[in-house]
N, C-alpha and C positions, 0 to 999 in steps of 0.2 A: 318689528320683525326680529325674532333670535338670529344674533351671527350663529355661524358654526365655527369648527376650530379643527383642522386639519390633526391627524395622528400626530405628524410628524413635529408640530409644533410644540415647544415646550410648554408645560405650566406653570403660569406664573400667579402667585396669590396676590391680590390685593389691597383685601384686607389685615388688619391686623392680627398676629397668633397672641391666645390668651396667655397668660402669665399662669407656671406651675407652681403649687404648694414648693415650699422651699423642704428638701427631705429630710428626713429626721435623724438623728444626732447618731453618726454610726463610730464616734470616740469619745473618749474621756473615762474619769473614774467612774463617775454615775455607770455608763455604758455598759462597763466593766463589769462593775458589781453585779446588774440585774442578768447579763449575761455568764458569768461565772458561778455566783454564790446564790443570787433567787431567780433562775430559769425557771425551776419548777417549785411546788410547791413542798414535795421532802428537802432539796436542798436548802431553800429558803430556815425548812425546821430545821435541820443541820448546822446551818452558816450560824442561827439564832441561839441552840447548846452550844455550841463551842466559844463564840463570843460570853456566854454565860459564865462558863467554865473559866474561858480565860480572864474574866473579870475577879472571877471570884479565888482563882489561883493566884497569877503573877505578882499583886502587889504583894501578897505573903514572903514568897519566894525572893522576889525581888529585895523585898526588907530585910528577911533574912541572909541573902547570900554577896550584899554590898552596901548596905546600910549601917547592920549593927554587928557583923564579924568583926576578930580580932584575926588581923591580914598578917601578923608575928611579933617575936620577942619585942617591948617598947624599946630596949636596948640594946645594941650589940653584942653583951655579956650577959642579956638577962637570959637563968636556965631555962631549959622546956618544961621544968614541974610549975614554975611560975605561967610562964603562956598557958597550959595546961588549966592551972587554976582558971587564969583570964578566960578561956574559953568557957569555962563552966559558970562561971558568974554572967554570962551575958546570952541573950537568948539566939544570937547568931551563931553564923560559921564559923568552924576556926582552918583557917586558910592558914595557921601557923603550923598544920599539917606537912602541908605543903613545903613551906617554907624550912623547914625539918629535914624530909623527906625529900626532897626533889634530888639530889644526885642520887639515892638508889631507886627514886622511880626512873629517872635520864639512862642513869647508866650501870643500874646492878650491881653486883660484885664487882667493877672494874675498879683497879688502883689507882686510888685520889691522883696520885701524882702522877696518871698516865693518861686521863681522861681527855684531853688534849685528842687525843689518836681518834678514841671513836665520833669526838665531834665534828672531824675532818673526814673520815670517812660519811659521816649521815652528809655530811656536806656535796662531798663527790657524786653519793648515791642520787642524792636529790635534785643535787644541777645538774645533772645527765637525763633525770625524768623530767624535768623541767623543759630541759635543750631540745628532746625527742617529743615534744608538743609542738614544737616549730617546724614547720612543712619545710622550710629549707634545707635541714639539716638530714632528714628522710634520704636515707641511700646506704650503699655500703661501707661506709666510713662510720654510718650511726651503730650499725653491728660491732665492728673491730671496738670503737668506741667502748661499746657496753660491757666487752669482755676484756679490755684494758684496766675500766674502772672497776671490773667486779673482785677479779684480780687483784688490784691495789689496793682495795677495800679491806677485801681479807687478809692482807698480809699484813699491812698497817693494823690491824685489830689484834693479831695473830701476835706478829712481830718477825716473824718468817714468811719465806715464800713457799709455800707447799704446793711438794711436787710428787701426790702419790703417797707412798712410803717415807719418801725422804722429803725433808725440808733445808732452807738454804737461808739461816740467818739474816737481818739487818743490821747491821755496823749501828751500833747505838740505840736501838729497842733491845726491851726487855722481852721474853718471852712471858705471855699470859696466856695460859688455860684457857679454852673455851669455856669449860665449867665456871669460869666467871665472867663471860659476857652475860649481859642482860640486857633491862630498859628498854628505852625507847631503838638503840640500835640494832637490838636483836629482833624487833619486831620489822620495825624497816628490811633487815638485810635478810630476811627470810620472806619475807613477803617480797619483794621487789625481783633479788635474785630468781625466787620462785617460780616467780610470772616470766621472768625475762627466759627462763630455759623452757620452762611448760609451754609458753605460746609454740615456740616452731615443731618442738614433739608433737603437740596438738593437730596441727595444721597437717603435719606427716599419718598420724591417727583417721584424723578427717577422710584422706586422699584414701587411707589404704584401706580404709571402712568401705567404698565406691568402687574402692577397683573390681577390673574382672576377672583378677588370678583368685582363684578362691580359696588357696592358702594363706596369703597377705591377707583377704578377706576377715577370714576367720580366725586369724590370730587380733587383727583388731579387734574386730567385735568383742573376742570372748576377753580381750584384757578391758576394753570401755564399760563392758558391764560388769563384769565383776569388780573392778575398781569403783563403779560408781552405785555397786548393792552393798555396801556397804562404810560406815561413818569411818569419818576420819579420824577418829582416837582410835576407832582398831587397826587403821592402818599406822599410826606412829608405833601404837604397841608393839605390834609385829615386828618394826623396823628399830625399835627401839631395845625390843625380847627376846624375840622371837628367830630374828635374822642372824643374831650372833652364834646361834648355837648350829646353822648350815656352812660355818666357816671351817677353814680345818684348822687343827689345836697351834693357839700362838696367833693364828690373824684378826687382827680387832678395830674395828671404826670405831672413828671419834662421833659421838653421843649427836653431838651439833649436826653432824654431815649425816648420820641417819635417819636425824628429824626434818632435814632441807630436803634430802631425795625424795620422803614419804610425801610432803609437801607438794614438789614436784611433780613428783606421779599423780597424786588425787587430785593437783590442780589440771594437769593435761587431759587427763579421762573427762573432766567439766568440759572443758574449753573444746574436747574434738567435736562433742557433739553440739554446740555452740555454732561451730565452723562446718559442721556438715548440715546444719539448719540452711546456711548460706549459701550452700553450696547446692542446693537442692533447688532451692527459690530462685536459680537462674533461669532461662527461658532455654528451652532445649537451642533455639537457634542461632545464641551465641558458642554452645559449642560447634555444630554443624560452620558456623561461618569462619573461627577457627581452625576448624580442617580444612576450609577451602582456599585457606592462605597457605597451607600447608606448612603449618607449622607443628613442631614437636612437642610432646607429651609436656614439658616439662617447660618450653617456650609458651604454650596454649594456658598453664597452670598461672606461671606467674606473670605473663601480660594482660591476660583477659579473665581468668575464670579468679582467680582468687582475689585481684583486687575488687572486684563485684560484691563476693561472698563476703569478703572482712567489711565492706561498707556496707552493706544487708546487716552484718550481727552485731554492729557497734553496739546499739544496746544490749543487749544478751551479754556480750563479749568485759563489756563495763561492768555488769553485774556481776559477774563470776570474778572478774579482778577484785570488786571491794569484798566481796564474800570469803576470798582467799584471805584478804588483809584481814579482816577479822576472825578470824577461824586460825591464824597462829595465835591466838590467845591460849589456843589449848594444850599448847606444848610445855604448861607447866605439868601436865600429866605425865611427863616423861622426865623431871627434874628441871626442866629446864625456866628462865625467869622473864618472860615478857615482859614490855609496861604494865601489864594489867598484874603480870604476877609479882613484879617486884613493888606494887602500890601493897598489895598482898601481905608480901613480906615485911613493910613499912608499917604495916596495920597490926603484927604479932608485938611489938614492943608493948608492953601494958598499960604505960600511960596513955600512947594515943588510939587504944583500941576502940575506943568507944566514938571516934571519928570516920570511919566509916563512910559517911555518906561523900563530905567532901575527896576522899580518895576515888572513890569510884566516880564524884559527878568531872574532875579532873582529868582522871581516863578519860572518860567519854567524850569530852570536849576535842581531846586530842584526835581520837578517832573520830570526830566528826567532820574536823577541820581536813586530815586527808581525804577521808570517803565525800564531804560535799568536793571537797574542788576536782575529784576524776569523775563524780555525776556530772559537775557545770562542764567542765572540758570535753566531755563524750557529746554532752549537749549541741558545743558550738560545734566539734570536729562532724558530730553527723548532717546539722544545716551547714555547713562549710562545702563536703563532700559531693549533696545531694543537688546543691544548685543546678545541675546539667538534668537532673530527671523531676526535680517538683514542677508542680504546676504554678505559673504565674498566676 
């Protein structure tokens, strides 16, 4: 006769539970590969050209560019028509380009025996970009900061402190022209300066694109787009040509400061609309709850609505910075000498004109090495950021 078994009693099994398949391998490189590069079957054809390609490219390259080059003079006295030769008898690079050439690619027309200064400066500029990557340092000490260094940057380059019209000597610098800054520090301190003034213009751009006074409204708007319908060489032109002749007779900027403001401007008109992507993509109910705390315009912007919006654009925001960086390469259209243009200038001597390739592949490195490491940095600061809203 069957027991029965009351509701309320638990159940308890008896027998034994079968043993499960052990489940299948969700790490490693294998894993990796069939999930990144042959998911599907175009990738698969993809991952397979390009492996091709790089097979059939790199050891060339490779041989060529560290193999069989001649890396400079075999002597410390030997001249450049001699390297020169070397370079030509051997089917590599000649990195004795380089070797040539590197203070006016570094440092442009700057005077040998003053070069000191702008190395000290790229220094400054860079351990303060460096310092402002560290979440500790974030506040307003890190502003005051930035306009200390920018400040001493220029004056150290300069050899004065410029204030306006007038300028206030250094006890023991020489005074240097702009007209001969170049290299690598003029690309730096236009680019970096640039971004550092452009971002909060931007952010002010953002805000007064949204407003609802419709004169603020609409002077935004009409300066975002028309700054941004048009390329940035006619905006240096303008500022570089065009600007000087709305002065009255006798007032004249310096050449530098014309091409940094142009800069300025075309890089804020990018970034407002960057920051008003952001700004947009909030949820209406953080403003509403915002008011409900009853705070003010201006306490609602920078406690709750704009740190949102700037961690919303980070990417966006990254892009438009390395975009800037590279886009001061074009200020040799206005005289002026970048890294890229002083490699340029390194490449009009006759003998090593026909090198070429390694000045340009040297640039490029260079630019790669800043522009990867604000991609990787954006990368971590956005999973840094986001930990409170991704999904586990």
């Amino acid at each position: 006769m069957a027991t029965t078994r009351s509701l309320t009693e638990p159940f308890v099994s008896t027998g034994e539970i079968p043993a499960e398949p052990p489940p299948n391998a969700t790490a490693g490189p294998i894993v990796w590969l069939r999930q990144n590069l042959f998911n599907n079957w175009y990738n698969a054809v993809l991952t397979l050209l390009i492996l091709y390609a790089a097979i059939r490219l790199l050891p060339p390259l490779i041989e060529w560019a560290l193999i069989n080059p001649v890396w400079g003079p075999a002597t410390p006295d030997q001249p450049p028509a001699e390297v020169v030769a070397a370079c030509r008898a051997v089917a590599g690079a000649c990195w004795g380009f380089i070797e040539e050439k590197y203070r006016l690619i570094f440092f442009g027309l700057y005077p040998y025996e003053e070069e000191w200064r702008p190395i000290v400066a790229m220094l400054m500029l860079v351990g303060l970009a460096v310092a402002s990557t560290i979440r500790r340092f974030w506040g307003k000490r890190l502003i005051v900061a930035w306009v200390v260094v920018i400040v001493a940057a220029v004056s150290l380059m300069y050899g004065a402190v410029p204030l306006g019209f007038f300028e206030i000597p250094i006890p023991g610098l020489t005074l240097v022209e702009t007209a001969r800054w170049g290299g690598l520090p003029l690309t730096l301190g236009l680019s970096m300066i640039g971004l550092a003034l452009a971002f909060p213009f931007s952010i002010l751009l953002a805000l007064g694109r949204r407003s609802q006074m419709p004169a603020i409204r609409t002077m935004c708007v009409t300066y975002i787009e028309l700054v941004r319908g048009v390329p940035l060489i006619t905006v240096l032109f303008m500022a570089s040509v065009m600007f000087p002749l709305f002065l009255p007779e006798g007032w004249n900027f310096n050449y530098l400061l014309r091409a940094q403001v142009a800069i300025i401007l075309f890089t804020a008109a990018y970034l407002a609309e960057v920051v008003r992507g952001g700004l947009q993509a909030i949820p209406k109910g953080q403003f509403e709850a915002a008011d409900s705390l009853g705070l003010g315009y201006w306490q609602k912007q920078r406690l709750i609505i704009l740190p949102q919006a700037l961690r919303i654009s980070i990417p966006a925001l990254v892009n438009t910075f390395i975009g800037s960086f590279m886009d001061t390469t074009l200020i040799i259209m206005v005289g002026l000498f970048d890294v890229l243009g002083a490699a340029r200038l390194g490449l009009t001597d006759s003998i090593w004109g026909p090198f070429y390739k390694e000045a340009y592949l040297f640039v490029s490195l260079l630019f790669f090495v800043f522009c990867f490491s604000m991609s990787k940095y954006s990368q971590y600061l956005e999973k840094f950021l986001n930990i409170g809203t991704r999904r586990r």
